[in-house]
C-alpha positions in Angstrom: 73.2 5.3 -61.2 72.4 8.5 -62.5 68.9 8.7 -61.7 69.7 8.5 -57.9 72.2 11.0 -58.4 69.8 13.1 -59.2 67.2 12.5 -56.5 69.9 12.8 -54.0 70.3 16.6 -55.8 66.9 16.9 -55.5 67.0 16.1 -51.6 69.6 18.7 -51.4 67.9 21.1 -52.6 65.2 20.7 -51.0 67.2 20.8 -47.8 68.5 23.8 -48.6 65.2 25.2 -49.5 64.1 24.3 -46.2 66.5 25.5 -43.8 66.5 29.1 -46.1 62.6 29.1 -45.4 63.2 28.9 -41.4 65.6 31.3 -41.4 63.6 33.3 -43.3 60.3 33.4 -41.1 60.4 36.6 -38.9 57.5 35.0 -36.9 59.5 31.7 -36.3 61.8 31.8 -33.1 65.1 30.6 -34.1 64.7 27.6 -31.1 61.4 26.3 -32.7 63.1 27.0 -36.7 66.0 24.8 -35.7 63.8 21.9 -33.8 61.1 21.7 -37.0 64.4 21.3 -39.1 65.9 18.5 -37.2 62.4 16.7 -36.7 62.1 17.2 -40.6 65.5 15.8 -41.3 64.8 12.7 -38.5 61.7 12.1 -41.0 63.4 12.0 -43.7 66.0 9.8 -42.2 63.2 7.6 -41.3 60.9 8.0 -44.3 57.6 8.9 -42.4 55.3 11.4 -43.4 54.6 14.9 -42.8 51.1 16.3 -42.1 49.9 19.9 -41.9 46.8 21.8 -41.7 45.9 25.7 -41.6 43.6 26.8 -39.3 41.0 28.0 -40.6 39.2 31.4 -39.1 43.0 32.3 -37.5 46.6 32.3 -38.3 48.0 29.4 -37.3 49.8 26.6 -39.0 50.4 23.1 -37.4 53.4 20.7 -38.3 53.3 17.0 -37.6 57.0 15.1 -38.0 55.5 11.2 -38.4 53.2 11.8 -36.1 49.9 14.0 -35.1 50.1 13.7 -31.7 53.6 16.0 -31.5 52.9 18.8 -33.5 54.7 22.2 -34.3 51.8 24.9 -33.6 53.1 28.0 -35.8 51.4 31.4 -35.6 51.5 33.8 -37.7 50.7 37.6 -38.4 48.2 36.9 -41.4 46.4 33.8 -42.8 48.2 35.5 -46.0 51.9 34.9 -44.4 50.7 31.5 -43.0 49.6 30.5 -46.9 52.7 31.8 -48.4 55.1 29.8 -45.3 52.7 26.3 -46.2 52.7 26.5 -49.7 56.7 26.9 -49.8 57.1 24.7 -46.5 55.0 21.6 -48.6 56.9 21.9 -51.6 60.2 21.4 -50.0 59.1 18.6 -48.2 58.0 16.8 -51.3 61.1 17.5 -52.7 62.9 16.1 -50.5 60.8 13.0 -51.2 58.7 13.2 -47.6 54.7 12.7 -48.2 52.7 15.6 -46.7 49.4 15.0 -46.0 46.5 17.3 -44.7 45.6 16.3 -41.8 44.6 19.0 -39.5 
């Protein structure tokens, strides 16, 4: 019992991580930070998987919630600000157990 008391911390956490990282994101509109948040959360409610990719040669950052074909396409100022968002944007998703897989 107390092993998935602690994953269900984890999941929390990484919740929280989440939703501090979309509010965080000057670049991010708050419409599209709310809608990746819920279609993160409906993929965690449904276990499916997450898959990214970073455009290489611009600034962009796509998003896929269980699926490719609807995708988030997030642009960003620098490739540097786009690495930092992905990097901490990944790791929350693993930590709230989702599988993220590069895709794009």
């Amino acid at each position: 019992m107390r092993g998935n008391e602690i994953r269900q911390g984890n999941k929390l956490v990484g919740v929280q991580k989440l939703h501090t990282l979309m509010q965080s994101t000057r670049e991010m509109p708050v419409q599209t930070a709310k809608l990746l948040q819920g279609a993160v959360e409906a993929t965690m409610t449904n276990n499916g998987p997450i898959f990214v990719g970073r455009v290489y040669g611009s600034c962009i950052y796509r998003i896929g919630c269980g699926s490719i074909y609807e995708e988030f396409a997030l642009k960003f100022a620098t490739a540097d600000e786009r690495n930092k968002f992905a990097n901490r944007f990944e790791a929350a998703c693993r930590e709230i157990g989702l599988a993220v897989h590069q895709s794009y």
